[in-house]
N, C-alpha and C positions, 0 to 999 in steps of 0.2 A: 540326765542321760537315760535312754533306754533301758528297761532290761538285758543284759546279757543274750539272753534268749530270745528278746524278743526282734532282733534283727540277725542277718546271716554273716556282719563284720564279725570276726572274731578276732581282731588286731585293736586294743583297746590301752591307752595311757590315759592319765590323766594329766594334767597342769593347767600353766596360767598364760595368756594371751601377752603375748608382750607387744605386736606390731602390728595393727594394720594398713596396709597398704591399699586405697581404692583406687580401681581402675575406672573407666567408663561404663564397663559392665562385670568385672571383675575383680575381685578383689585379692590380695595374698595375706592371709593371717599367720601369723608368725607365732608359736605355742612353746612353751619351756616345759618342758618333761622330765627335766632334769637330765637331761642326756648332753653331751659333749655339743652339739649343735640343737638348735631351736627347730622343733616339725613345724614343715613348712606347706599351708594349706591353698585350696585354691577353689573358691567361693563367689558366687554369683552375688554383687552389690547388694541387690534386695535379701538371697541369706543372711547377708553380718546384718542389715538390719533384723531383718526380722528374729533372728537370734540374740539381738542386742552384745555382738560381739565387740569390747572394744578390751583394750591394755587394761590387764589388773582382773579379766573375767577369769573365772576357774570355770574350767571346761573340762569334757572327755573327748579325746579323740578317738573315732575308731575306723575302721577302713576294712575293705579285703584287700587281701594278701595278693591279687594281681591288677590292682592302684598303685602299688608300693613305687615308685622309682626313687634308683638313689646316685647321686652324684658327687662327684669330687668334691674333698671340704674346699680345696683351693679354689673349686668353680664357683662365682657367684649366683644364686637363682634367679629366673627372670622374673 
């Protein structure tokens, strides 16, 4: 992962990749942070490769804070 500083997310977990999902152009990665529900990412095919994300990666997740959405746990994501 980056530096802290050397990008402007300041939203940063870390964990481990538990799912992913390819689409035709996109993918959904699914991250265990140890939180009641799994963060749930939303990546261009060619990113999870070229990042070689797959179940069992340890990653950092980080984001800005007006990327965040959040939804019902009862709602499934698309």
């Amino acid at each position: 992962a980056p530096d802290e500083d050397a990008t402007s997310a300041r939203n940063r977990l870390a964990g481990t990749v538990e799912s992913v999902e390819r689409g035709d152009a996109v993918a959904t990665v699914a991250v265990d942070a140890g939180l009641t529900t799994p963060l749930r990412a939303f990546l261009t095919v060619e990113s999870v490769r070229r990042l070689s994300l797959a179940p069992g990666a340890r990653v950092v997740a980080s984001w800005k804070a007006t990327a965040t959405r959040a939804t019902p746990a009862a709602v499934e994501p698309r």
